[in-house]
PyMOL commands that place a pseudoatom at each C-alpha (Angstrom):
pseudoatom trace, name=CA, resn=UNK, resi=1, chain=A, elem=C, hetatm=0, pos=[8.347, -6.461, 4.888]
pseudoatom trace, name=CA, resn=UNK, resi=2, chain=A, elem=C, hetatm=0, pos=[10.420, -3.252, 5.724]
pseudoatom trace, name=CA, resn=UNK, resi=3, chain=A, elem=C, hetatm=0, pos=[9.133, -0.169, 4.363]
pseudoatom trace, name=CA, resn=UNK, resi=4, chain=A, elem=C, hetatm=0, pos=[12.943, 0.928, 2.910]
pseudoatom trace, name=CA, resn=UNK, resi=5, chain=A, elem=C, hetatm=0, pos=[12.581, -2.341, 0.611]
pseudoatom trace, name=CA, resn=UNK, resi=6, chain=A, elem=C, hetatm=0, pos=[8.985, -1.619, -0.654]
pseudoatom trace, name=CA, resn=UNK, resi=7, chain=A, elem=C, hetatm=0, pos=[10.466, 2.137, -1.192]
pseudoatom trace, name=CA, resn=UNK, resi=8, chain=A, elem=C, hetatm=0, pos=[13.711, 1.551, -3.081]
pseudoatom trace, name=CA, resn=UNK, resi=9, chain=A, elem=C, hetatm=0, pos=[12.248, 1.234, -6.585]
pseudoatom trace, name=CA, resn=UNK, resi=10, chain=A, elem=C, hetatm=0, pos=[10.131, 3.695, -6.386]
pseudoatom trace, name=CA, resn=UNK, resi=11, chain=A, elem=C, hetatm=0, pos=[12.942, 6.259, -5.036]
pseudoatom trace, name=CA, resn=UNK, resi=12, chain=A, elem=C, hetatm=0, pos=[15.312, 4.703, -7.801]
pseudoatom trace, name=CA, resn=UNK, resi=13, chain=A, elem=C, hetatm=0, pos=[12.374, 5.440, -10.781]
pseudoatom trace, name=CA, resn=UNK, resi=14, chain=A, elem=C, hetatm=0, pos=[11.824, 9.190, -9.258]
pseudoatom trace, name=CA, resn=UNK, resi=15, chain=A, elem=C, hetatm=0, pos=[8.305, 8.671, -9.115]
pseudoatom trace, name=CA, resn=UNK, resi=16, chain=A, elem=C, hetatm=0, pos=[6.115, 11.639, -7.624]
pseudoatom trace, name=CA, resn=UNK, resi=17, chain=A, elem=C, hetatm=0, pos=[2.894, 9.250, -6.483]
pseudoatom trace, name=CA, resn=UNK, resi=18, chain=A, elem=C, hetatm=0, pos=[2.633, 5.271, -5.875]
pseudoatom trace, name=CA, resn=UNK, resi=19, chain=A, elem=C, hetatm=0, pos=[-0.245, 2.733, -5.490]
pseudoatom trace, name=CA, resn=UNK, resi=20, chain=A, elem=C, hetatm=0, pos=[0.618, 0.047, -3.717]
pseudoatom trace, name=CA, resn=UNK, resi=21, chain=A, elem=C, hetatm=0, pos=[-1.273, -3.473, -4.950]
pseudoatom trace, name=CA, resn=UNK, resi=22, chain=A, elem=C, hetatm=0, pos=[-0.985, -7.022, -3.244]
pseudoatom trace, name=CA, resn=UNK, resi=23, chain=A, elem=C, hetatm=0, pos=[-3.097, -10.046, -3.226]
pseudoatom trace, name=CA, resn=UNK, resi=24, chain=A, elem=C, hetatm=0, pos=[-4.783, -12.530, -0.431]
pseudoatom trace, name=CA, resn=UNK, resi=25, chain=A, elem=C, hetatm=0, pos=[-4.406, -16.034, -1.769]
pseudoatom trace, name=CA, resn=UNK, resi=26, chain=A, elem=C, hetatm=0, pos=[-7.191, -16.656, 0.898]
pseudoatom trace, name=CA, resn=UNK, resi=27, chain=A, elem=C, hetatm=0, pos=[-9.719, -14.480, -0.853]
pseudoatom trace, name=CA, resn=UNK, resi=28, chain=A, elem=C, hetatm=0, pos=[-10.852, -12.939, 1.123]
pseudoatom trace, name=CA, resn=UNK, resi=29, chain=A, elem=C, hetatm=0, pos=[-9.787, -8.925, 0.552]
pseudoatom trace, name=CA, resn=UNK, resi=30, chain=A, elem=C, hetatm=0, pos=[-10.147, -7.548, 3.787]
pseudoatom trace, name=CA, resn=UNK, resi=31, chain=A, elem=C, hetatm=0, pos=[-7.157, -6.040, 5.422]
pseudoatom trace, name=CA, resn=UNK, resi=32, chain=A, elem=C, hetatm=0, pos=[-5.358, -7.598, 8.264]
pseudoatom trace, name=CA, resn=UNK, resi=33, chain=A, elem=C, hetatm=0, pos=[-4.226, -5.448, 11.364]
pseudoatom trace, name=CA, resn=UNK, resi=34, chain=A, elem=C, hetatm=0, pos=[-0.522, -6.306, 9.559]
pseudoatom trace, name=CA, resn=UNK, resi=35, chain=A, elem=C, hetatm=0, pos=[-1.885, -5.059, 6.395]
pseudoatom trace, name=CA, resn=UNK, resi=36, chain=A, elem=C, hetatm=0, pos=[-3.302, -1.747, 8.359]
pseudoatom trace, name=CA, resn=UNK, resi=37, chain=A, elem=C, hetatm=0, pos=[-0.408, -1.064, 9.874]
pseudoatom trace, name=CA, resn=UNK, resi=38, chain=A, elem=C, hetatm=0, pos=[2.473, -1.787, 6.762]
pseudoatom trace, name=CA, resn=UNK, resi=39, chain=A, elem=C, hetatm=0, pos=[-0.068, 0.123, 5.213]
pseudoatom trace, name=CA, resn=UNK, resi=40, chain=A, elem=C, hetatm=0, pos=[0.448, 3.342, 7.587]
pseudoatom trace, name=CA, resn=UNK, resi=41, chain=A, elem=C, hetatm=0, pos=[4.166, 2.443, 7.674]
pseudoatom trace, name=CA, resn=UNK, resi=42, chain=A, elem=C, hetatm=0, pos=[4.416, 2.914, 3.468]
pseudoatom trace, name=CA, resn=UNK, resi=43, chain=A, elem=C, hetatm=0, pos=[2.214, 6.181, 3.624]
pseudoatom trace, name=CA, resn=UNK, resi=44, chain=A, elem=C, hetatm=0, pos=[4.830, 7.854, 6.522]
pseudoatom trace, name=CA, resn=UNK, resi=45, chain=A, elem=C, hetatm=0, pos=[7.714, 6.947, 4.868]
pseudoatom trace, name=CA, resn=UNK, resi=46, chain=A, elem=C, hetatm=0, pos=[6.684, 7.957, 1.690]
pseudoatom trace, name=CA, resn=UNK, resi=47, chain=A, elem=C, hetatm=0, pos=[4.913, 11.193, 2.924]
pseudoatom trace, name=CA, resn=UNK, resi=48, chain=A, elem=C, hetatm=0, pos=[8.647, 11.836, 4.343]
pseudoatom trace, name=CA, resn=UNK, resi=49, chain=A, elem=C, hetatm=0, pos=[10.147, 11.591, 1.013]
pseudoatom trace, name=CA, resn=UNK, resi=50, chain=A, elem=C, hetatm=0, pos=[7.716, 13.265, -0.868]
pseudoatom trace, name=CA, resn=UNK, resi=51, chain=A, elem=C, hetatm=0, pos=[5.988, 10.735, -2.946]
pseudoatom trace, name=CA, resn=UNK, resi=52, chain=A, elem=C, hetatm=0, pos=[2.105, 9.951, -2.492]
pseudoatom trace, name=CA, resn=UNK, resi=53, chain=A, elem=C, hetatm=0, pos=[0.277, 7.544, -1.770]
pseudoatom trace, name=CA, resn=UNK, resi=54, chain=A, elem=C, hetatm=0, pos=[-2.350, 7.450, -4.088]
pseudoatom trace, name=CA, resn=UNK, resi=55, chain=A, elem=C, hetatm=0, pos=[-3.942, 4.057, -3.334]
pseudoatom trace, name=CA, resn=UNK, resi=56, chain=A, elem=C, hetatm=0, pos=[-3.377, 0.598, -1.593]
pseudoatom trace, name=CA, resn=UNK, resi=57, chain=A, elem=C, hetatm=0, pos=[-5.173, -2.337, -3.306]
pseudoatom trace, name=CA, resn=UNK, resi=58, chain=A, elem=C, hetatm=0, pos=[-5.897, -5.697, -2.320]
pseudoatom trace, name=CA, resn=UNK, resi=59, chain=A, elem=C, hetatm=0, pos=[-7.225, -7.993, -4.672]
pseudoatom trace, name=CA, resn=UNK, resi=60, chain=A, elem=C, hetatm=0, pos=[-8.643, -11.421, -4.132]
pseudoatom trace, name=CA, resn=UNK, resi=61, chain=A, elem=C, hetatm=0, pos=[-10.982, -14.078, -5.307]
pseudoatom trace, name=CA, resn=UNK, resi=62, chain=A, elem=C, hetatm=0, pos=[-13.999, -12.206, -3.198]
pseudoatom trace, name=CA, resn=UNK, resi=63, chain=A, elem=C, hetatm=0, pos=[-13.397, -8.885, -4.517]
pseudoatom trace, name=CA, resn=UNK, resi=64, chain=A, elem=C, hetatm=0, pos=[-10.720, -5.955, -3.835]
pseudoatom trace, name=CA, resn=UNK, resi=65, chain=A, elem=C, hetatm=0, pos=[-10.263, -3.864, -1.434]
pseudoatom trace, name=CA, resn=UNK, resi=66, chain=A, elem=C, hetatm=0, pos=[-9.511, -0.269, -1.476]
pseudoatom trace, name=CA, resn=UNK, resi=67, chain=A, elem=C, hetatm=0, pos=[-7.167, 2.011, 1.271]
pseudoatom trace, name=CA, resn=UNK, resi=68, chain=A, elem=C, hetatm=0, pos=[-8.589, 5.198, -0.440]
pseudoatom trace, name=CA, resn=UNK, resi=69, chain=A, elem=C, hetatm=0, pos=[-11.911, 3.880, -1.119]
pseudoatom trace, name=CA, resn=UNK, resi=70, chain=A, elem=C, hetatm=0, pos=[-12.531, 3.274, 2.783]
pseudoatom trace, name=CA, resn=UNK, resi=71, chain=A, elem=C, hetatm=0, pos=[-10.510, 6.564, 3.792]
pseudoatom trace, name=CA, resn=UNK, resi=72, chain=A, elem=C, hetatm=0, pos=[-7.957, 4.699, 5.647]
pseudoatom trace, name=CA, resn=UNK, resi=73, chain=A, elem=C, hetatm=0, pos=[-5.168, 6.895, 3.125]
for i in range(1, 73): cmd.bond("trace and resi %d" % i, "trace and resi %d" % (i + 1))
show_as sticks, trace
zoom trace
């Protein structure tokens, strides 16, 4: 995924902050090096814009995970 997709609703709704939710059909919820790094991607872009990044969730039969939670945002 391309940050400037993930970003275009938000930009078009004017929103000030974001939290960013997907799921692992796996279950397991820990993050991938992909997931890390989109992750980092989102919070640049969107730092650049001036929106924040309040949160990025992923959910999944084992649990959730939690960007802010671990300090990784």
């Amino acid at each position: 995924m391309h940050p400037r997709e993930v970003i275009k609703p938000i930009i078009k709704e004017s929103a000030a902050s974001v939290i960013f939710i997907h799921n692992h059909p796996s279950g397991d919820p820990e993050p991938s090096s992909d997931d890390i790094e989109i992750t980092n991607r989102l919070c640049k872009s969107c730092s650049i814009l001036g929106i924040s990044v309040l949160d990025h969730i992923i959910v999944a039969e084992g649990g959730y995970f939690s960007f802010k939670q671990k300090q990784l945002i």
